[in-house]
C-alpha positions in Angstrom: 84.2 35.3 90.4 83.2 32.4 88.3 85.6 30.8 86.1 83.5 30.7 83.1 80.2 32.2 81.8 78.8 28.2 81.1 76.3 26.6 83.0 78.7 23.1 83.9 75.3 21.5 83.2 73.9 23.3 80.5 71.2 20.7 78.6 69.2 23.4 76.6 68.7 23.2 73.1 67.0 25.2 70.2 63.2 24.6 71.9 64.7 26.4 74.9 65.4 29.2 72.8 62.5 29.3 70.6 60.3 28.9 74.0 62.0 32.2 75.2 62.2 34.2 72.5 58.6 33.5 71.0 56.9 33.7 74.4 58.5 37.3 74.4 57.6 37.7 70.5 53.9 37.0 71.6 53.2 38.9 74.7 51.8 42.1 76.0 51.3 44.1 73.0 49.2 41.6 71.3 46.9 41.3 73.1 46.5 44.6 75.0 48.1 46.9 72.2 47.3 45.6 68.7 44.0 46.4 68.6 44.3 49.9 69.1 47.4 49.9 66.7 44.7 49.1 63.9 42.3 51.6 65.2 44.8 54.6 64.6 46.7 53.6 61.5 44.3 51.5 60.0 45.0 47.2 58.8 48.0 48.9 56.1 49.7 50.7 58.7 50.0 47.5 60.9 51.1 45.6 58.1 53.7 48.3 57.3 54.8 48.6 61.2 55.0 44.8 61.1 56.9 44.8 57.6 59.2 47.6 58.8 59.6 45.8 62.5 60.6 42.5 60.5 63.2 44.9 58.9 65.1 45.6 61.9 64.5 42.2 64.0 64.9 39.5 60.4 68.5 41.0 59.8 69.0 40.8 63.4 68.3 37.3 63.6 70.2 36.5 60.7 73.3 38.4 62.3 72.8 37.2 65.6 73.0 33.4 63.5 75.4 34.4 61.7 77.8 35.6 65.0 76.7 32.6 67.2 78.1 30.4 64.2 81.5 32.3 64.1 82.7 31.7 67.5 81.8 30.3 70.9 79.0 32.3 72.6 79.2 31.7 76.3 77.0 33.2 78.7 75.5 37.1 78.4 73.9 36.3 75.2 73.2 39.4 73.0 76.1 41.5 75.7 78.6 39.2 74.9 78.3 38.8 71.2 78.8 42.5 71.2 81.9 43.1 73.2 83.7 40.4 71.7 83.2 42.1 68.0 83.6 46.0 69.5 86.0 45.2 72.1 84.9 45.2 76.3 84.4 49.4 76.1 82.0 49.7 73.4 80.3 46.1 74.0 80.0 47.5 78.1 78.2 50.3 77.1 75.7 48.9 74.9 75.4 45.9 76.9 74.1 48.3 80.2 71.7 49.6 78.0 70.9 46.0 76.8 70.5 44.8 80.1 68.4 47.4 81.3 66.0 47.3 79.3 65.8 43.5 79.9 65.6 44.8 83.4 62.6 46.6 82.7 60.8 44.4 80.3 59.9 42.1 83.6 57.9 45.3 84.8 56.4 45.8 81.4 54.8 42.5 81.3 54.1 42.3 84.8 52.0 45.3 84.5 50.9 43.9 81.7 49.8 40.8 83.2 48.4 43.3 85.6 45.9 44.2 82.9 44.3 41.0 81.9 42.1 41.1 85.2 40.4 44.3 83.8 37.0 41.9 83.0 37.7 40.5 86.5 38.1 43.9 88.5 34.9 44.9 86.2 32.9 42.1 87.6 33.4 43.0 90.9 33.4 46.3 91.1 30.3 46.8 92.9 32.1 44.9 96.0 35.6 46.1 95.7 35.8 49.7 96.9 39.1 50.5 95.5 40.4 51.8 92.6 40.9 49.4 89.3 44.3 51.1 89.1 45.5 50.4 92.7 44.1 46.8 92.5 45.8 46.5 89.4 49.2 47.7 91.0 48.4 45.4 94.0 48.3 42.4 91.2 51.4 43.6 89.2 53.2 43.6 93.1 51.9 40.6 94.5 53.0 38.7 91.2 56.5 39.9 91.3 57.3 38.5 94.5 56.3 34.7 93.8 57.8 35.2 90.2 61.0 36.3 92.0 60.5 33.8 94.5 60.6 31.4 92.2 63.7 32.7 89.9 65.8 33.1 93.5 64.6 29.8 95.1 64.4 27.3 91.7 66.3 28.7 89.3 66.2 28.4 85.7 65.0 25.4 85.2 62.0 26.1 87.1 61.2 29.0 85.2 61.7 27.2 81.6 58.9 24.1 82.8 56.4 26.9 83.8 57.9 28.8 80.3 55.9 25.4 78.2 53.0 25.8 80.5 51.9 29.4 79.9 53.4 29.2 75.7 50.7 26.3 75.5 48.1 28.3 76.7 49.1 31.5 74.7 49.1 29.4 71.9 45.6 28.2 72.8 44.4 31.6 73.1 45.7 32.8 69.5 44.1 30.0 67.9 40.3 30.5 69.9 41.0 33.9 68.7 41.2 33.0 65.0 38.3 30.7 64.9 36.1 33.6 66.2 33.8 35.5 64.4 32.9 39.4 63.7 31.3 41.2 66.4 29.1 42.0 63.9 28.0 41.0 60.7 28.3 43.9 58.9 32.2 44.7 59.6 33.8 44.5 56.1 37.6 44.2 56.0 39.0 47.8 54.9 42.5 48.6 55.3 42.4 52.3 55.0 39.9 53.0 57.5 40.9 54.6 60.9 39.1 56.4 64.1 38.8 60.0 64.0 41.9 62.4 65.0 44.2 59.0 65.2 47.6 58.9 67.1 50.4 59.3 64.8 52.4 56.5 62.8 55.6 56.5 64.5 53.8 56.9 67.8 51.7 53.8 67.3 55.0 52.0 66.0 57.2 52.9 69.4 54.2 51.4 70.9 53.9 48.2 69.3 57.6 47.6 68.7 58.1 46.2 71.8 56.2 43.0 70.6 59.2 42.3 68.1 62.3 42.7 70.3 61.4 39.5 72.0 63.8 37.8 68.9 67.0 38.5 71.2 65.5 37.0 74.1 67.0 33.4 73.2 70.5 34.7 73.2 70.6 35.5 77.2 70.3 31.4 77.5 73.2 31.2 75.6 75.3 30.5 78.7 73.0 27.4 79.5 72.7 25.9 76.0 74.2 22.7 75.4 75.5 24.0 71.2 75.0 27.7 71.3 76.2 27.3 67.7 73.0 25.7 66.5 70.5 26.3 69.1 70.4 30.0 68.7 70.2 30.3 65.0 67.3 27.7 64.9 65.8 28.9 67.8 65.8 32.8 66.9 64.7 32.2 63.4 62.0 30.3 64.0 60.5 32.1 67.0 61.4 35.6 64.6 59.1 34.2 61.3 56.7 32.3 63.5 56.0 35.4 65.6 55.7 37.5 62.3 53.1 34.8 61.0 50.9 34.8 63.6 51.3 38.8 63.8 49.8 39.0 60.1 46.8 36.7 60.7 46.2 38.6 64.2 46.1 42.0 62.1 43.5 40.6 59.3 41.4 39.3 62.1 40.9 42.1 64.1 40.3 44.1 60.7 37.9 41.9 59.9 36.0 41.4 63.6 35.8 44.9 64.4 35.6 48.6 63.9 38.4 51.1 65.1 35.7 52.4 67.4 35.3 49.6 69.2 39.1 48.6 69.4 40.0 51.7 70.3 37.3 51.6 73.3 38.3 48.0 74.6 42.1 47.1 74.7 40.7 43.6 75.3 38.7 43.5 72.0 40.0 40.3 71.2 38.1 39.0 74.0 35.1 40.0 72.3 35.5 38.0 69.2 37.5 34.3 70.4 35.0 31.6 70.4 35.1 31.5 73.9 36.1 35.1 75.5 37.7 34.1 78.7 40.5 32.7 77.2 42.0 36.1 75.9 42.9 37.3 79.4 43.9 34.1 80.5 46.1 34.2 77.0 47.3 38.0 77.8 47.9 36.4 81.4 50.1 33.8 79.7 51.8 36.1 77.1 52.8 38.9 79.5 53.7 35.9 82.7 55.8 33.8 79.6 57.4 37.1 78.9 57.9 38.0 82.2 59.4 34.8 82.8 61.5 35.1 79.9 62.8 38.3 80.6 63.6 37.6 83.9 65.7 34.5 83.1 67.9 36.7 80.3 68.6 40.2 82.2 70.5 38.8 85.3 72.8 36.5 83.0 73.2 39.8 81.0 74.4 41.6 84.1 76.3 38.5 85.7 78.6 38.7 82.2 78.8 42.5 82.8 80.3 41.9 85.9 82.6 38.9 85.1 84.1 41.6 82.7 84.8 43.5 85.2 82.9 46.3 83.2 81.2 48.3 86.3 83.6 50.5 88.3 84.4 49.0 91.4 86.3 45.2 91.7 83.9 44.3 95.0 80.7 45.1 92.4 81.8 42.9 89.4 82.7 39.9 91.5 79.9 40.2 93.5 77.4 40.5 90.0 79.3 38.1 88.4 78.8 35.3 91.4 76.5 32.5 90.6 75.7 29.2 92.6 78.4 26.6 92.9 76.5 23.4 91.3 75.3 25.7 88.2 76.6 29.3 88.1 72.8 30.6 88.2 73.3 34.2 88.5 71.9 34.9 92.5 72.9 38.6 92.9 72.6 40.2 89.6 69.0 38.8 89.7 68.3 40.6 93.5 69.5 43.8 91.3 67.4 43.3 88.2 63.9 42.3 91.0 65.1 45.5 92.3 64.3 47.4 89.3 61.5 45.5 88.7 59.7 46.5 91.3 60.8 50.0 90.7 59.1 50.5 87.5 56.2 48.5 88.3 55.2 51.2 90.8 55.2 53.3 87.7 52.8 51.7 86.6 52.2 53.5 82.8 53.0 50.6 80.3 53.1 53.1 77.3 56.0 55.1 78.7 57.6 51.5 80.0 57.3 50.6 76.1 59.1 53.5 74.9 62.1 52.9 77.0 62.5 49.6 76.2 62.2 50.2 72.5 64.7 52.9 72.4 67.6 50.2 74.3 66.5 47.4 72.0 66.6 49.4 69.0 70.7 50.3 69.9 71.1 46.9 70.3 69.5 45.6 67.2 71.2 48.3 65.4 74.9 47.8 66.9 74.2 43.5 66.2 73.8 44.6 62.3 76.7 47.1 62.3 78.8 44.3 63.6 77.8 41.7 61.3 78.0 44.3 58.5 81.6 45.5 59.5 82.7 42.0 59.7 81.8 40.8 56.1 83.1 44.2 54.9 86.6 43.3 56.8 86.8 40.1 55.2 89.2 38.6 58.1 89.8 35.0 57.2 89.4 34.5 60.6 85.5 35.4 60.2 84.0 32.0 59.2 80.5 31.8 60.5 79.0 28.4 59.6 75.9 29.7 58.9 75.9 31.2 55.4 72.7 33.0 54.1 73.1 36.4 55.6 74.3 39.0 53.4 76.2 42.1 54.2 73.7 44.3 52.7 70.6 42.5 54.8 72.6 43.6 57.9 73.6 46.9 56.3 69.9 47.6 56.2 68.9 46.4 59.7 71.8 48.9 61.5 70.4 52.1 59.1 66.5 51.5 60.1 67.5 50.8 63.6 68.9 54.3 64.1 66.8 56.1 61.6 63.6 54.7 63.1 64.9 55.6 67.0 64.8 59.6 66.0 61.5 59.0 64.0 59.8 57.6 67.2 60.8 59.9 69.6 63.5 61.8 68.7 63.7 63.3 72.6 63.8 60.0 74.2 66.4 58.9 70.9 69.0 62.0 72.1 68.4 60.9 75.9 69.4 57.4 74.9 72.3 58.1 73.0 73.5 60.3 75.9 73.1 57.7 78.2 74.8 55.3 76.4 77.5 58.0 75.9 77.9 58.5 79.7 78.1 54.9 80.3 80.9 54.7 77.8 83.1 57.4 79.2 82.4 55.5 82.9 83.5 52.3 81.2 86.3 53.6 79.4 88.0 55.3 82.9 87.8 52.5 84.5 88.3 49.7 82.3 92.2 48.7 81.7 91.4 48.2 77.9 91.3 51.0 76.0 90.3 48.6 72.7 87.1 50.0 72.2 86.0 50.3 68.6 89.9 49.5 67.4 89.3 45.3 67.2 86.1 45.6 64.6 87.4 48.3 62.3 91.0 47.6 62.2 90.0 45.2 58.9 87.8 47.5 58.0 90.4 50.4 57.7 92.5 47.8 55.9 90.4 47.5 52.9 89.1 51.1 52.6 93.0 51.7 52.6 92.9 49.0 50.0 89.9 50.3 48.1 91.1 53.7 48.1 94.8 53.0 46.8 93.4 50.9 44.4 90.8 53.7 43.3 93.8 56.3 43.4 96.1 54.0 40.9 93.3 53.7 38.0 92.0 57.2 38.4 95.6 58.2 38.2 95.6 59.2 34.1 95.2 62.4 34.1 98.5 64.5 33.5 100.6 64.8 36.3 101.5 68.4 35.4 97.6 69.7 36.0 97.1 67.9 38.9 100.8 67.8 40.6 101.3 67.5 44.7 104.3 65.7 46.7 104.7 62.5 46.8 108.1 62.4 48.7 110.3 59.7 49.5 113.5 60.0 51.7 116.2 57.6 52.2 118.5 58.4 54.9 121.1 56.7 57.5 120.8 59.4 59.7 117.4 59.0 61.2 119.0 59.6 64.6 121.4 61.6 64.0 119.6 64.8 63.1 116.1 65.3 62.3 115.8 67.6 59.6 114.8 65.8 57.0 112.0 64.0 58.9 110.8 67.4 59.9 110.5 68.3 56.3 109.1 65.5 55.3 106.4 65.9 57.7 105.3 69.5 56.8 105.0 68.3 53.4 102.5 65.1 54.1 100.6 67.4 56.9 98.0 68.2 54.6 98.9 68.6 50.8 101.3 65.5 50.0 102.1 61.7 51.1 105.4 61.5 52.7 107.8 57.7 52.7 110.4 58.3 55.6 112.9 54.8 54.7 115.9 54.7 57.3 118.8 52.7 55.4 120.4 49.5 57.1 123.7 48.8 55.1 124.3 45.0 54.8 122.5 41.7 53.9 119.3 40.4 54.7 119.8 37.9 57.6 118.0 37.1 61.0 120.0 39.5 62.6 119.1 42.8 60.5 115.9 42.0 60.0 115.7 42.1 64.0 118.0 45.2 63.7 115.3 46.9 61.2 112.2 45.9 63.0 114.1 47.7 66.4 115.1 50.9 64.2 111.2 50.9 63.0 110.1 50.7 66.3 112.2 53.7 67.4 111.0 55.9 64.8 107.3 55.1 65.5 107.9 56.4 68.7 110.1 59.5 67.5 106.7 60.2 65.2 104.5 59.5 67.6 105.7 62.7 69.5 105.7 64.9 66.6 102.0 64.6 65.3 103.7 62.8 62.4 101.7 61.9 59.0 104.6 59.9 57.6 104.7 56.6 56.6 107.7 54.6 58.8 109.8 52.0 56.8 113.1 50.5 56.7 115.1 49.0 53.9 118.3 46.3 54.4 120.9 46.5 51.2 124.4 46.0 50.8 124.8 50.0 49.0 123.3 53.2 49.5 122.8 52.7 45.3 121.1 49.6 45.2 119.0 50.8 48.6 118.0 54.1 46.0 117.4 51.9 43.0 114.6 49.5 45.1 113.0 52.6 47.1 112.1 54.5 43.3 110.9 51.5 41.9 108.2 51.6 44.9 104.5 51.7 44.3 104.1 54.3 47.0 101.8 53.4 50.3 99.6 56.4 49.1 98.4 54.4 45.7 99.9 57.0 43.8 103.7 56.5 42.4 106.2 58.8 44.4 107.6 61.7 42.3 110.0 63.3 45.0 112.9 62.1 46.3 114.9 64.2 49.5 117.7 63.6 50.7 120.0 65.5 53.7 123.3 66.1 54.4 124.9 68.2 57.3 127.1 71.0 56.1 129.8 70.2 57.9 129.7 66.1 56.8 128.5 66.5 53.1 129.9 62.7 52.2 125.6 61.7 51.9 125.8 64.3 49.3 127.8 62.2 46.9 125.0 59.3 47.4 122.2 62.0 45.6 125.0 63.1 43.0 126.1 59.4 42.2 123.0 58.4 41.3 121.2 61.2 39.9 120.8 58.7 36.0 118.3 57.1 38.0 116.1 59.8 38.8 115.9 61.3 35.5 115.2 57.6 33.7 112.5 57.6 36.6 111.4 61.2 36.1 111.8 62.1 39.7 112.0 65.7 41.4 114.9 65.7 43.8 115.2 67.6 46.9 118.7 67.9 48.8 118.5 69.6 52.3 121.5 71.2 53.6 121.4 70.9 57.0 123.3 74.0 59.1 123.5 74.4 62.8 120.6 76.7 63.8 118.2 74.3 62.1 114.8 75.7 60.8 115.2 78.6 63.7 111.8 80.0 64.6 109.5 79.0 61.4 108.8 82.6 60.7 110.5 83.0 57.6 110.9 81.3 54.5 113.0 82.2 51.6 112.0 81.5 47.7 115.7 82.5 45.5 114.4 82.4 41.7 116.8 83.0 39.2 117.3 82.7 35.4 119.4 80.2 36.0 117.1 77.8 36.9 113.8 79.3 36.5 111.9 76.0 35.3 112.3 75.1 39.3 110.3 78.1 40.4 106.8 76.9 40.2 107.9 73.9 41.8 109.8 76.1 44.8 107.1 78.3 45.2 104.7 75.2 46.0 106.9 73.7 48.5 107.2 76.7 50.5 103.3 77.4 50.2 102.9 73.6 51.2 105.4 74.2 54.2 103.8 77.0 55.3 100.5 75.3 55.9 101.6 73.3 58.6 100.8 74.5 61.8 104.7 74.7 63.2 104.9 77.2 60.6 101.6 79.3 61.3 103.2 82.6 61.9 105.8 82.2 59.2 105.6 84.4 55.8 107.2 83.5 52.6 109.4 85.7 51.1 110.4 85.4 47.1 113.8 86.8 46.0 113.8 87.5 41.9 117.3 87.7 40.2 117.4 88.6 37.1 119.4 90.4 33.9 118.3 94.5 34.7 116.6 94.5 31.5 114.0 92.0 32.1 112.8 92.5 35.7 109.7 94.4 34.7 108.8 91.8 32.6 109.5 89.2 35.1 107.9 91.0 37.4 104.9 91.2 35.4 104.6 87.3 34.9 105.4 86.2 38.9 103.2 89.0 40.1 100.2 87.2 38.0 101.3 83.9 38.9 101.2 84.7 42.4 97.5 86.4 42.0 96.0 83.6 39.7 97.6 80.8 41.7 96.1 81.9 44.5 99.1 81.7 46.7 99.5 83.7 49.8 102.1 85.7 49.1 102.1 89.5 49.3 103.6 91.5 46.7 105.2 93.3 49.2 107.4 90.2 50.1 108.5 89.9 46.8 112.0 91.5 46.0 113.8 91.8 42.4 117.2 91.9 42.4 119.4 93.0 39.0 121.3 90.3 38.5 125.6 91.0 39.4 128.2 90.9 37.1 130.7 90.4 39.3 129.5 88.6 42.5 127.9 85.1 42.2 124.4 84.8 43.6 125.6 82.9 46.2 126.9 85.7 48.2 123.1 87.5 47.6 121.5 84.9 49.2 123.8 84.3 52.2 123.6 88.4 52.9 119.7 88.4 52.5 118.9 84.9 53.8 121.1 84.9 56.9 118.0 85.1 59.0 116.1 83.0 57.1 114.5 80.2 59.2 114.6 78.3 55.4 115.9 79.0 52.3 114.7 77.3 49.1 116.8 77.4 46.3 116.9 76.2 42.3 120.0 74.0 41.1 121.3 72.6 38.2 122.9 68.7 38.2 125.0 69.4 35.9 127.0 72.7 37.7 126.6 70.6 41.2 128.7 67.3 39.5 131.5 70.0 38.3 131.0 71.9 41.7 129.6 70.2 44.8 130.6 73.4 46.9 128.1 75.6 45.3 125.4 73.7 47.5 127.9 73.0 50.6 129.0 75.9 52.2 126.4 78.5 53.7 128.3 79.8 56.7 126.0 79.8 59.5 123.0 80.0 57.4 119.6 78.1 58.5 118.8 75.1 56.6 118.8 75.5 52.8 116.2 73.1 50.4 117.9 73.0 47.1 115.3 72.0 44.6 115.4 70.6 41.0 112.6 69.5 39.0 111.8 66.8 36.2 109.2 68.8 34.9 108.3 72.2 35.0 105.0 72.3 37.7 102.0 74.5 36.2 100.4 76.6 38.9 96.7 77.3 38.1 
């Protein structure tokens, strides 16, 4: 395999380029194709398929100027531009397509060429007793093998001196063709007037949209080129707007010359109306040989950066593509391979259905060059700094949306089969290439500032009342990460799908070299302890000298979700309640802060079997119910918990239960809530017994019990949340404010 993609004596500048790419702008289809284009859709509709071509291949050019300026484009051109902005997987699979239709662009405009000996074959025909079609595949073969004989034997540097000989002569041609005259004098331009029973618009366009893809054909020298930097932004743009020009004046002409009748009659009208007629074949004969040639230079420096990525399946294949000659890496193999396929679709022979394939490849690759450009000013990664300054995001934006939406407007069949091609040759790239980067490299800046967009958005629109509008925002602060994971687990269900969830594990001392190491360790762990749980929580750690001060930093957080958090949980085990002192200590804070806190008390049999969850209301604390019931409705969403039902004990004085019952009956109805009234059980409220005992007889099996407290009665009493027995885990809840449920 070579070292590098570079020719080591690369000389080429931006004339190399323009010579490839406008030999390919101004081939075939103009001279064979463009007079029945204004036949069927009349001088407007070419104008508009030119205007809406110039869409898709100007922002291209621009992009592809703006890339080439941003780093150092080695060989593989247009392939390598891609996979170095969407990563080898993504950039392999378009690039196959890319090259492929390269590949088959030789046979277009061989067959093509082909063609311009129609007056010849004409002349003869009384002498030749064979078929014009067979003579014309004969011609299309014959002219294969010396054009590959001369790729294989001299290289590119042969095939760029006979590129200048055949673009003078097309540009000869062109300009005999414009100094003609009408076929007849009574012609009068129209641009409204068609044949009868005309082919349709998007038809004609598939057709014809071959002539503009010829702007990309400059990049595949980019190996070769002395300054890829400023030869292909000079190069593409001018061949792009001088191709465009010429396009125009081509359109009026023939307009102008001719009826549809006749243009639709004669594929070599332009023949008819050049000041001398002879020079149009020999012109199609230089447009579709320079494109041939052009072509044929570009698709096997394509493939040979395919294989030096080692993008194809097997090692023996890529090193054997990527090969080139010792003296000037000229790619040998991969151009055996792309004669190969030549000659296959030459002995096709149909140059309409060749021009559909090709435009349906080109248009992918068109539209993926845009999307990256467009992606890569949207990123704004400082390390983005193309020299070249006068695209704008929005040109690009516009090239990658007609690129697609035209594909399924030409043929939306042949569309389909190319995207499922392309999808094939992804999943064969992505099993066997190492890299699993695909589209990751491009839109990780991209993600960054929707994140930053979004947070942004969510902090201004954030006026509204927090009471009508309330969910979780939870933060938990714990030493105990490893310990036991209960509190993670909770925090989890609560972020699944209705809340944002902080998970901060607490590093006691001072911020030094070594706990800073120490905390980037303990993040790493719990990245990997969330990454097996199907985890939605954000992953932090804090360094401070207290528990306090660690608490009085993480409230005063913005909150990774753009909204302020307005939860706090914390956990203790019930046989170890010291953490509990840390939520009691500071509980001034979170009232100053106007925080809901949350203290799980953690028992041995854990959350059990997720099938039940427990909801204790009381009169006590009743001003936490609304706030209990939506945490266990929350909880309950989560998958782990898909069998579980909630379950809502009511205590209160025996002479209001049917009033209560009234009111939580309604709430439960109007709120929506899931919650049968069958699960809902009123108690009369002891006189003797504390309610503690209740919910440790009733709850025993509860796989999660949530319960109301007061601050207050838990400073004078820190048992009354401490000892459960051999309960399941018990969420003790206490609100700021009283949640509305609507």
């Amino acid at each position: 395999m070579p070292k590098s993609l570079v020719n080591p004596n690369a000389s080429f500048g931006s004339v190399a380029v323009f010579m490839t790419a406008i030999s390919t702008i101004l081939g075939a289809i103009l001279f064979l194709r463009f007079g029945y284009a204004v036949a069927n859709v009349g001088l407007s509709g070419v104008l508009a398929i030119i205007v809406i071509g110039h869409l898709v291949t100007i922002p291209t050019a621009l992009a592809v100027a703006e890339i080439a300026t941003n780093q150092r484009v080695l060989g593989g051109g247009a392939y390598y531009i891609i996979s170095r902005s969407f990563g080898l997987n993504i950039g392999g699979a378009i690039g196959i397509a890319l090259y492929l239709s390269q590949a088959i662009s030789v046979a277009f405009y061989i067959i093509a060429f082909s063609e311009a000996f129609d007056p010849v074959i004409a002349h003869y025909s009384d002498v030749i007793s064979m078929s014009p079609v067979l003579i014309k595949r004969i011609i299309a073969l014959v002219t294969m093998t010396i054009l590959s004989a001369i790729v294989m034997l001299r290289g590119t540097n042969m095939g760029m001196k006979a590129l200048y000989f055949v673009v003078a002569l097309l540009f000869i041609s062109i300009i005999f063709f414009l100094l003609g005259k009408p076929i007849d004098d009574n012609i009068e331009l129209s641009f409204t007037k068609t044949i009868d029973n005309p082919d349709s618009f998007f038809y004609v366009f598939t057709i014809i949209f071959p002539a503009f893809t010829g702007m990309a054909a400059g990049l595949g020298l980019s190996g070769d080129l002395k300054d890829p930097k400023k030869a292909i932004p000079r190069g593409t743009l001018l061949a792009t707007l001088t191709g465009m020009i010429i396009y125009v004046l081509v359109a009026f002409k023939l307009a102008s010359s001719a009826t549809p009748e006749m243009m639709a009659e004669d594929q070599l009208i332009m023949s008819r109306i050049a000041i001398w007629g002879p020079i149009i074949p020999i012109g199609l004969a230089a447009a579709a040989l320079s494109s041939a040639i052009g072509s044929i230079l570009v698709a096997p420096r394509t493939l040979q950066a395919i294989g030096y990525d080692a993008i194809l399946p097997t090692k023996s294949l890529n090193n054997w593509l990527a090969k080139g000659k010792p003296n000037d890496n000229e790619p040998v193999n991969s151009a055996i391979v792309t004669i190969i396929i030549a000659f296959f679709f030459i002995s096709i022979g149909d140059i309409d259905f060749v021009a559909q394939i090709i435009s349906m490849f080109f248009m992918v690759t068109y539209g993926a060059i845009c999307l990256i450009s467009f992606l890569e000013h949207f990123a704004a990664d400082p390390s983005y700094r193309p020299t070249f300054k006068q695209n704008k995001w929005y040109y690009s934006l516009l090239g990658a949306i007609l690129s697609f939406w035209l594909m399924f407007k030409m043929n939306w069949p042949y569309a389909l089969l190319s995207v499922f091609i392309m999808g094939i040759i992804y999943l064969m790239v992505t099993r066997y290439r190492a890299e699993k980067q695909g589209l990751g490299k491009l839109f990780k800046g991209v993600i960054f500032q929707l994140s930053r967009q979004i947070q942004i958005f969510v902090q201004r629109a954030n006026k509204e009342d927090q009471e009508y509008n309330w969910r979780p925002f939870v933060i938990c602060v714990s030493e105990d990460s490893f310990k036991r994971k209960s509190a993670f687990d909770l925090l989890r269900w609560i972020s699944h799908k209705h809340g944002f969830g902080t998970y901060i594990h607490f590093i006691k001392g001072y911020l030094n070299k070594e706990t800073y190491r120490e905390s980037q360790e303990v993040l790493e762990r719990l990245i990997k302890m969330a990454e097996g749980s199907d985890s939605r929580v954000y992953l932090d750690t804090i360094i401070s000298p207290s528990y306090t001060s660690a608490i009085a930093q993480v409230i005063q957080l913005s909150g990774i979700s753009g909204k302020g958090n307005n939860l706090i949980l914390f956990e203790f085990f019930r046989n170890q309640p010291e953490p509990l002192t840390h939520a009691i200590e500071n509980y001034s804070l979170f009232e100053a802060t106007g925080f809901d806190v949350c203290i799980l008390n953690t028992g041995e049999r854990g959350f059990g079997f997720h099938l039940e969850i427990h909801v204790w209301i009381t009169s006590d604390d009743f001003r936490n119910a609304n706030l209990m019931i939506l945490l266990a409705y929350i909880i309950s969403g989560h998958p782990d918990w898909k069998k579980g039902v909630i379950k809502i004990f009511a205590m209160f004085p025996q002479d209001q239960i049917d009033r209560q019952r009234e009111k939580l009956l309604n709430l439960i109805k109007t709120g929506r809530l899931p919650i049968s009234p069958g699960n809902i059980t009123f108690i009369p409220a002891p006189e003797n017994s504390s309610t503690k005992e209740f919910i440790m007889d009733k709850s025993r099996d509860a796989d999660l019990t949530i319960v109301g407290f007061s601050p207050q009665k838990i400073k004078e009493n820190m048992n009354e949340i401490i000892d459960y027995g051999d309960m399941g885990n018990i969420l003790f809840v206490n609100t700021y404010q009283k949640k509305k449920i609507d």
